[in-house]
C-alpha positions as CSV (number, residue, x, y, z in Angstrom):
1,X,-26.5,78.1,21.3
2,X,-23.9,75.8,22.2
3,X,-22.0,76.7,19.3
4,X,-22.2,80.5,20.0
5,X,-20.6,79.7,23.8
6,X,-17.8,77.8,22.4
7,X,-17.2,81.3,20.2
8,X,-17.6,83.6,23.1
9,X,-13.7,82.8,24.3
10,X,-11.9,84.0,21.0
11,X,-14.5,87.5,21.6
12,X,-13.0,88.2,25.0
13,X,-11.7,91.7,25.1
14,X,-13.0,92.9,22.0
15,X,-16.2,94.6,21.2
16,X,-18.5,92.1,20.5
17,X,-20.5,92.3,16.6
18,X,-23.8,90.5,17.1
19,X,-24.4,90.9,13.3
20,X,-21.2,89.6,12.8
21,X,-22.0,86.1,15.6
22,X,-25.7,86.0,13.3
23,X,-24.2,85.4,10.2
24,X,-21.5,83.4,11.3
25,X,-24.3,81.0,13.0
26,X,-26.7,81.6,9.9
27,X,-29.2,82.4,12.8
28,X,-31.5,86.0,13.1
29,X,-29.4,88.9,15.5
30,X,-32.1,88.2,17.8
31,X,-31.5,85.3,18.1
32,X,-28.0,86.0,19.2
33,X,-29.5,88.4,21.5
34,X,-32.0,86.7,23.5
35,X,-29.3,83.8,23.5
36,X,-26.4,86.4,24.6
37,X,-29.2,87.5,27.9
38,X,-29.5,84.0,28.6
39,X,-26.0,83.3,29.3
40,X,-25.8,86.9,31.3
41,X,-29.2,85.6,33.5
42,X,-27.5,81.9,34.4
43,X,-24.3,83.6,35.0
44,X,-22.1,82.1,32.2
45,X,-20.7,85.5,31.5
46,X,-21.4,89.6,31.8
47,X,-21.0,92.2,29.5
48,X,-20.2,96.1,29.9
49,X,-21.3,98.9,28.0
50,X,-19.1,101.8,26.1
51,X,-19.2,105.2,28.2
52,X,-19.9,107.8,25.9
53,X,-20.5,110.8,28.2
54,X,-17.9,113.9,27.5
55,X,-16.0,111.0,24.7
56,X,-15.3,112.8,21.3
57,X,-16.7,110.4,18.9
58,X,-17.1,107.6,21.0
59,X,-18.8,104.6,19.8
60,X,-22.4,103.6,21.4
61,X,-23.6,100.4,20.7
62,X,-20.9,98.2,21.3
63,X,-20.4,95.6,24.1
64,X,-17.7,93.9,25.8
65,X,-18.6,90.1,27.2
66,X,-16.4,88.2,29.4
67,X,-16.7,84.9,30.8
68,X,-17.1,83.5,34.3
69,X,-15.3,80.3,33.2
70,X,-11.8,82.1,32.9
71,X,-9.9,78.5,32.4
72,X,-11.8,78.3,28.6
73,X,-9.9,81.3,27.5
74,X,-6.5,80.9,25.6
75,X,-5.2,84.3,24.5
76,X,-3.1,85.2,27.9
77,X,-4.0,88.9,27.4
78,X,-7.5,88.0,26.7
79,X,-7.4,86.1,29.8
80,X,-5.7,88.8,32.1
81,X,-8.5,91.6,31.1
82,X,-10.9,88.6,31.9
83,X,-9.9,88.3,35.1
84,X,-9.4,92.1,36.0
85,X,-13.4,92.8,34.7
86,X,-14.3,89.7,37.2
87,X,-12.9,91.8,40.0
88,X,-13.9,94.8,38.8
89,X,-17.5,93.7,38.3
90,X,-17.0,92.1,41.7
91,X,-16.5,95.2,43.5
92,X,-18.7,97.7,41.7
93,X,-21.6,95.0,42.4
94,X,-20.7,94.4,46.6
95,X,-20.1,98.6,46.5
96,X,-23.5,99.0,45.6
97,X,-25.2,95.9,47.2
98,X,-23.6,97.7,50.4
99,X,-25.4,100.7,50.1
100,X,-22.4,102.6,49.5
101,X,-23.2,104.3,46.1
102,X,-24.7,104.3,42.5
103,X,-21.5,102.2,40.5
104,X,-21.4,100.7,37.4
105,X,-18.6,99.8,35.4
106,X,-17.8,100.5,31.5
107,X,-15.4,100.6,28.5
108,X,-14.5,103.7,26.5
109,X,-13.9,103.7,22.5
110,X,-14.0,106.2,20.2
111,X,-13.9,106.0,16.0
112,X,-10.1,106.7,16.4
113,X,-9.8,103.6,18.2
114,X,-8.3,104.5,21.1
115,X,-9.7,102.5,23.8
116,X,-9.3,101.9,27.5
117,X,-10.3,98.5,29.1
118,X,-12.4,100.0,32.0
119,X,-14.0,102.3,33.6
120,X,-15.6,102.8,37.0
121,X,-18.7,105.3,37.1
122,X,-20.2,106.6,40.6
123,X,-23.7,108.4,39.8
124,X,-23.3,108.8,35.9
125,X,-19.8,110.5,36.8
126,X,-16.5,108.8,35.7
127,X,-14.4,107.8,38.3
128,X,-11.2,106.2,37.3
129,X,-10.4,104.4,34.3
130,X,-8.5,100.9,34.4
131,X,-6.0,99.8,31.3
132,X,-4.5,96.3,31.4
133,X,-1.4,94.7,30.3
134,X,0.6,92.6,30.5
135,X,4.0,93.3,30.5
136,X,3.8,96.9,29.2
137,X,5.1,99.1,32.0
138,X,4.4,102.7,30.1
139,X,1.3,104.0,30.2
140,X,-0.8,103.2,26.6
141,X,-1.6,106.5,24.5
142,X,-5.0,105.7,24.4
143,X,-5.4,105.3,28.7
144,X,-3.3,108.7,28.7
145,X,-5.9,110.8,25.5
146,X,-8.9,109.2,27.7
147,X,-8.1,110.5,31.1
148,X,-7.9,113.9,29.4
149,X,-10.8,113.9,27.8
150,X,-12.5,112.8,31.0
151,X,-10.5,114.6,33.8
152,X,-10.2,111.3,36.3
153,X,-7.2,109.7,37.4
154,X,-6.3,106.4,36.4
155,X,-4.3,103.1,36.3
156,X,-3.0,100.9,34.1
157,X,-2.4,97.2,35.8
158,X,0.4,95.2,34.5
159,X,0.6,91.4,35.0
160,X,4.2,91.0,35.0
161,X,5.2,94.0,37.5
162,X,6.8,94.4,40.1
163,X,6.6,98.0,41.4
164,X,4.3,100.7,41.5
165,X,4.9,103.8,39.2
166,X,3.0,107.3,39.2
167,X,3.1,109.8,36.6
168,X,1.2,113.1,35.5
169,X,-0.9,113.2,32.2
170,X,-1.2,117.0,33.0
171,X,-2.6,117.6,36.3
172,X,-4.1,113.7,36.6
173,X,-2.9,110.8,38.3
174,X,-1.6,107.8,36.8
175,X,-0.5,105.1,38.1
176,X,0.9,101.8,37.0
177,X,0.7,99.1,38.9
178,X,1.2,95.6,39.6
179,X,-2.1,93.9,39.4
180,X,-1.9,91.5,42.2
181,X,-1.5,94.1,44.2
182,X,-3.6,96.7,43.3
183,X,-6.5,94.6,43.0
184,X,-6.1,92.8,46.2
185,X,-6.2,96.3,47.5
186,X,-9.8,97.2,45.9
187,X,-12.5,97.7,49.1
188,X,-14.6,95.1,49.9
């Protein structure tokens, strides 16, 4: 187990392969499960699920996990998505603690492996999809395929901005962002 939490790190930001963790650890995939929803219930980390709803070929089964001990992860960019899904995960949680909807938050991949970091979901209806980066100031291809497929607006936060940018993808919103500021921004 101990061994499987000093791997979880080098697996932020990418879809997570239990059968790959099971035979890595020459232990059963249910045992990587039932040790994966053991961390989740003592709050060592969280995962999200892919949003497949209106996705051309998305991919089902896979899971992102991030870590509530940010300092233990290297890869800056890993470490920057990390720390945008803790706020993210933040918010959707106090939104619906508060009474004030249905949220939950997801990924999005499909088999062309386009994929977008995040997205927020208010009563099983996309709401606006979140891209992170960390110096890249034009909006990713993937983010900008994504939002058409799903007709939402959304942003893509950049570590190293300084200034807000908004574009069209069509008739949606985009907006690129400064992270600091944006997320400081979300409603309590």
């Amino acid at each position: 187990m101990e061994t499987l939490y000093h791997l979880l790190p080098s697996k932020v930001g990418s879809p997570l392969s239990v059968p790959s963790l099971a035979q890595d650890l020459k232990v059963a995939y249910n045992t990587v499960q039932s040790w994966l929803a053991l961390f989740e219930r003592f709050f060592l980390t969280f995962s999200l699920p892919t949003w497949t709803s209106r996705v051309a070929r998305a991919i089902h089964k896979e899971r992102k996990v991030y870590l509530l001990d940010m300092p233990r992860i290297d890869d800056p960019a890993a470490r920057f998505e990390n720390l945008v899904a803790l706020e993210l995960w933040r918010a959707v949680g106090g939104w619906n603690a508060m009474g004030r909807g249905d949220f939950s938050l997801h990924f999005v991949r499909n088999k062309e492996k386009q994929e977008v970091d995040f997205l927020i979901v208010e009563g099983r209806k996309p709401l606006l999809l979140v891209e992170t980066k960390l110096a890249d100031d034009q909006p990713s291809k993937s983010l900008v395929a994504i939002q058409r497929q799903l007709g939402v607006p959304a942003v893509q936060l950049v570590r190293d901005a300084d200034s807000y940018r908004t574009s069209k993808s069509g008739s949606l919103p985009l907006l690129v962002a400064p992270a600091w500021a944006w997320l400081a921004g979300l409603p309590e």
